[in-house]
N, C-alpha and C positions, 0 to 999 in steps of 0.2 A: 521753232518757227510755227506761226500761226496760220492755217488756211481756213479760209471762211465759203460758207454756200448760202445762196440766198435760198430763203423757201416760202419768201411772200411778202403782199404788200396789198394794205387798205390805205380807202382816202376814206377821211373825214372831215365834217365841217369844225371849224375851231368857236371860239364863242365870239369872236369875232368875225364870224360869217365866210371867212376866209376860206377853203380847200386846204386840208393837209394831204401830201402824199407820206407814208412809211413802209420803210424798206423793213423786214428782218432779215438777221443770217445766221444762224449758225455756225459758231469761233471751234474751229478742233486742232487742238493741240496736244501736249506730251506735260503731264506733271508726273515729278518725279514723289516714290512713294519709299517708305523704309531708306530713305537714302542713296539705295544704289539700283532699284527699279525703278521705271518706268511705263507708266498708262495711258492711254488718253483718256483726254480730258474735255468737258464740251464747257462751252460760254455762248452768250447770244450778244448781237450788235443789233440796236435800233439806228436806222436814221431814217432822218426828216429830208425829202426830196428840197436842197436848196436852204437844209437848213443846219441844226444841229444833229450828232451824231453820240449814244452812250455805249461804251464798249464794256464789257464786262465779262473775259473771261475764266477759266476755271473755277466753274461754278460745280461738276459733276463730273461722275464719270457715267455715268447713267444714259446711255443712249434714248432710252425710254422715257426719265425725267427731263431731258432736255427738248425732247418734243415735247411733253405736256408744256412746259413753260413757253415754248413758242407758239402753240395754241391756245395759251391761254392769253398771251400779250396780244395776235393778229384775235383775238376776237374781240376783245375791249380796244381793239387800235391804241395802244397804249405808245405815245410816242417817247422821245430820249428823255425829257425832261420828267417822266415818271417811274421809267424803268426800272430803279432802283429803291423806289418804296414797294413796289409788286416785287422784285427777287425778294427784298429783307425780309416781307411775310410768307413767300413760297418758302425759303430755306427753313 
């Protein structure tokens, strides 16, 4: 089971002059390790207020990595539709 927490959200304009709103959260859950233990595990979710949303969790178990990655997406307001080219160069 997945619980999530929000811990921000920027608006930016789009190139279409538009207003975006983005949510982040951070995904915490249990991946299992060696088989018969268990860790938690962090993931982050973007969305776009009224729009789309990219989920992507068990990216760490890094308390610490998974803040930096949330601060690094709420500073570039990196919304759904890029979040996954920013994880594949963070990882």
């Amino acid at each position: 089971r997945m619980r999530e927490m929000m811990v921000g959200a920027r608006t930016a304009s789009g190139e279409d002059g538009r207003q975006h709103r983005f949510e982040y959260f951070v995904l915490i859950g249990e991946m299992e390790v060696a088989g018969h233990l268990a860790c938690e595990s962090y993931g982050v979710k973007v969305r776009e207020a009224g729009g789309e949303t990219a989920v992507l969790p068990d990216l760490t178990v890094s308390p610490d990595r998974i803040d930096g990655l949330l601060a690094l997406l709420k500073r570039n307001t990196v919304g759904p539709a890029g979040v996954r080219d920013v994880v594949d160069d963070w990882l």
